[in-house]
N, C-alpha and C positions, 0 to 999 in steps of 0.2 A: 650234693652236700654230704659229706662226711658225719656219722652219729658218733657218739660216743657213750659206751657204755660206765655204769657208776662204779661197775668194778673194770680196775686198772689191771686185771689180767684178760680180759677180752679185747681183742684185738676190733679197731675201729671199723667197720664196713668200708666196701671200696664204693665210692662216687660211680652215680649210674650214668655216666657222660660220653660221649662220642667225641674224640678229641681228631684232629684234624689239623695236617698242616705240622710244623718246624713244633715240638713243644720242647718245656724244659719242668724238671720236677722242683716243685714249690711244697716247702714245709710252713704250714702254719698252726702255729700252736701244738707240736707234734705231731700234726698229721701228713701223709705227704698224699700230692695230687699231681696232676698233668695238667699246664696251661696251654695256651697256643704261645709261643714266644713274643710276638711284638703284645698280643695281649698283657703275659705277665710284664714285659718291662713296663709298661704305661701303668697297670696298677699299681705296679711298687713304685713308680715314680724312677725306674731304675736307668726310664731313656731321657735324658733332661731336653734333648733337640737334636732330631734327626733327617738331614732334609733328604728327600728325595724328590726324584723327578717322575712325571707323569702324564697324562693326559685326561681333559676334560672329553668326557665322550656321549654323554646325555646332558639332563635336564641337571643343572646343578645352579643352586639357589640362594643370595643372602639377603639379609635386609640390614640397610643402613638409620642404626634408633628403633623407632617404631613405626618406619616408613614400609611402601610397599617392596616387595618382593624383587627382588635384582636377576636377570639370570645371564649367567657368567658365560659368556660365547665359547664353545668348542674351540683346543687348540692344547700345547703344550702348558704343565703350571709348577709349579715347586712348590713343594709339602713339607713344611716345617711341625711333626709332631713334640709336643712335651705330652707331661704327665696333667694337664690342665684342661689343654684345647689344642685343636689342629690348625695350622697358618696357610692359609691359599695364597701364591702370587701367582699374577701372570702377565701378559700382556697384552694389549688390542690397539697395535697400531702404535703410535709412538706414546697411548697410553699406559702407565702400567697401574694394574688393580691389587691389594689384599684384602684379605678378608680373615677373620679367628670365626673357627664353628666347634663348636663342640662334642667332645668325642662321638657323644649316640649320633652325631647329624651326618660326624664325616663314615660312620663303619655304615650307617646305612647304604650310604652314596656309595661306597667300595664291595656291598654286597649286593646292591642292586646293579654294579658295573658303570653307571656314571660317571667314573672316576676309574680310570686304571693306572696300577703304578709301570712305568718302565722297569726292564730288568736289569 
C-alpha cells in the first residue's frame, strides 16, 4: 500500500509488492502501482465478460442454495469472468451444468491448479 506524506513535495513511497505475471500501471488517486492485468481489469470492472476455455483438473466444488456440496467431474468447462462473479459451464454427458462462484472461490481454485485455463 502506497503512504502519503502531508507535505505535497515528498514523493509517495513505492508498494513493498512482488508483482508477477502480464501487469499494467494503475493510477489511483495520483499514485501509480503495478497490478497483475486480469486482476486490474476485474477490479475496475474494466473486463465486463470474458470467456475462456479450460479444464477441470481437481477437486472443484458448488453448492446448489444451502444444500450439500456438488463436485463437478473433471473434463473441459468455459469461464465466463465479469467484475462480480465467475460462470462455470460444462458438460457430463448429454447433461450440461453452470454454476456462478465468486471471485475469492474461483482464484483459489486457479492457484491451487484445480482449474487450468487453456492457451
Amino acid at each position: 500500500m502506497t503512504t502519503r506524506s502531508a507535505d505535497p513535495r515528498v514523493a509517495p513511497a513505492e508498494p513493498a509488492a512482488i508483482v508477477r505475471g502480464p501487469t499494467r500501471r494503475l493510477r489511483d488517486a495520483g499514485n501509480a502501482c503495478l497490478a497483475p492485468a486480469d486482476a486490474l481489469e476485474v477490479a475496475t470492472g474494466a473486463m465486463q465478460m470474458a470467456a475462456k476455455q479450460g479444464r477441470i483438473v481437481g477437486r472443484v466444488t458448488y453448492r446448489e442454495g444451502d444444500g450439500q456440496e456438488i463436485v463437478i467431474r473433471p473434463g473441459p468447462c468455459e469461464i465466463n469472468v465479469t467484475h462480480l462473479d465467475v460462470t462455470l459451464s460444462w458438460t457430463d454427458g448429454d447433461t450440461r451444468g453452470s454454476t456462478a462462484l465468486p471471485l475469492a472461490e474461483y482464484t483459489r481454485y486457479l492457484t491451487s491448479g484445480a482449474i487450468v485455463l487453456d492457451d
